[in-house]
C-alpha positions, 0 to 999 in steps of 0.5 A: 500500500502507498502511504505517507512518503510515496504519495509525498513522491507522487506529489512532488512528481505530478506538481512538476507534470501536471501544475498548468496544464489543462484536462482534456478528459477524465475516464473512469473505466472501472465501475466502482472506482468512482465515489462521487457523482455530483459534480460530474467528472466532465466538470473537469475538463478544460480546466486548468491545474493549479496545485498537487496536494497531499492529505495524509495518504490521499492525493489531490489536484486542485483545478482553476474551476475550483474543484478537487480529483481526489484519490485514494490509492488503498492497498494495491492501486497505483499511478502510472504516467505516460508521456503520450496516452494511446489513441482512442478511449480505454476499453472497460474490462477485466483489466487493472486499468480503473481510472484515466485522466488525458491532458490537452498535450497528449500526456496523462495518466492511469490510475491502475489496481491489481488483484480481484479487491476493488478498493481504489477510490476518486471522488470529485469535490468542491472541498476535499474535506467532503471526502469522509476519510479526509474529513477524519484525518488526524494532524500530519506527522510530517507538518511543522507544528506536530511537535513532541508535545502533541504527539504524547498528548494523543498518545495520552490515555491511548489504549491501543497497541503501539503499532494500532495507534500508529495505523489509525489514520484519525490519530496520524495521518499517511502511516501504514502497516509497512512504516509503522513497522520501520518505526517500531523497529527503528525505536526498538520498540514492540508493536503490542506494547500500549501506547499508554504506557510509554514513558515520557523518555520512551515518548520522545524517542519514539516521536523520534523515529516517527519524524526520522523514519518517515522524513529519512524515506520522503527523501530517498523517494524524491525526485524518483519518477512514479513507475519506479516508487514501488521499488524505491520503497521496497528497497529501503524497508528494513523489516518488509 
């Protein structure tokens, strides 16, 4: 599954692809990969790109019409540029291809998912807080003001396993099961040790490997092109 430090990727290589140009189409090919109906997907086209966003591990492109595509990569979807699209619409199948979004130029790209589980979701919004996993997001652990005080605050009273809390994208957004194992690892801590019952020494050098870990992976991943992210991230596990 994508999380914190490939959709950071992800966002830094569309801002650079995508940030002023204009939509031609936008074409769900899969049936369930859309979540939203009003605005329509068409809303999007001839609009222009102004900004690639990133809300924990959710990716948005922000459009001049004021409108927000949304995507949600969920455990085995993924996003696939290319610099010149086939000719003609994509053809519905049984194929991984869910989602396909043509520029003007002639670039474009497609989202994809492997496997029989359907869980890859775009919505189209006017807000991206009326996406429900957005809404629900906890602070990021990457912003600048998530500091070690607020991270001990929503440890406190936390009843959860260690690698349970970290998951829990309304307590921390954009960790997941990979890196919540890198970060436990590099705190030499256990997972099934509750988050209530770290000590404030404990606390820190665990916000510690939390900032570090992640931090440390954003840049190994920067500047890496979409197709080969996946094998960015594989290569720099030290548990998985």
């Amino acid at each position: 599954m994508p999380e914190l430090p490939e959709v950071e990727a992800l966002t830094d290589f569309l801002t650079e692809h995508l940030v002023g140009a204009r939509v031609a189409r936008v074409l769900p090919v899969a049936v369930s990969v859309l979540k939203t109906y009003d605005p329509p997907v068409t809303a999007l086209e001839g609009a222009r790109v102004t900004e690639v966003r990133r809300h924990g591990k959710f990716l948005d492109l922000v459009a001049d019409s004021g409108l927000h595509l949304v995507t949600h990569l969920a455990r085995a979807g993924w996003l696939q540029w290319r610099d010149r699209l086939p000719d003609g619409p994509p053809k519905p199948g049984k194929g991984p291809l869910a989602l396909r979004v043509a520029l003007e130029t002639g670039e474009g790209f497609d989202l994809t998912e492997a496997g029989t589980q359907k869980r890859l979701a775009v919505y189209v919004v006017r807000d991206p807080a009326q996406v429900p996993g957005i809404a629900r997001l906890g602070p990021d652990p990457l912003a600048a003001d998530f500091d070690e005080a607020r991270f001990a605050a929503l440890l406190a009273g936390e009843r959860r396993q260690l690698k349970g809390a970290l998951r829990d994208q309304s307590l921390i957004a954009g960790v997941g099961n990979a890196y919540s194992d890198e970060i436990l690892h590099a705190a030499k801590m256990s997972p099934f040790k509750l988050a209530a019952s770290l000590t404030p020494e404990e606390t820190r050098h665990l916000y510690d490997a939390l900032r570090g870990t992640l931090t440390e992976a954003v840049e190994r991943s920067r500047g890496v092109a979409a197709g080969r992210l996946k094998s960015e991230k594989k290569s720099g596990l030290r548990v998985h």
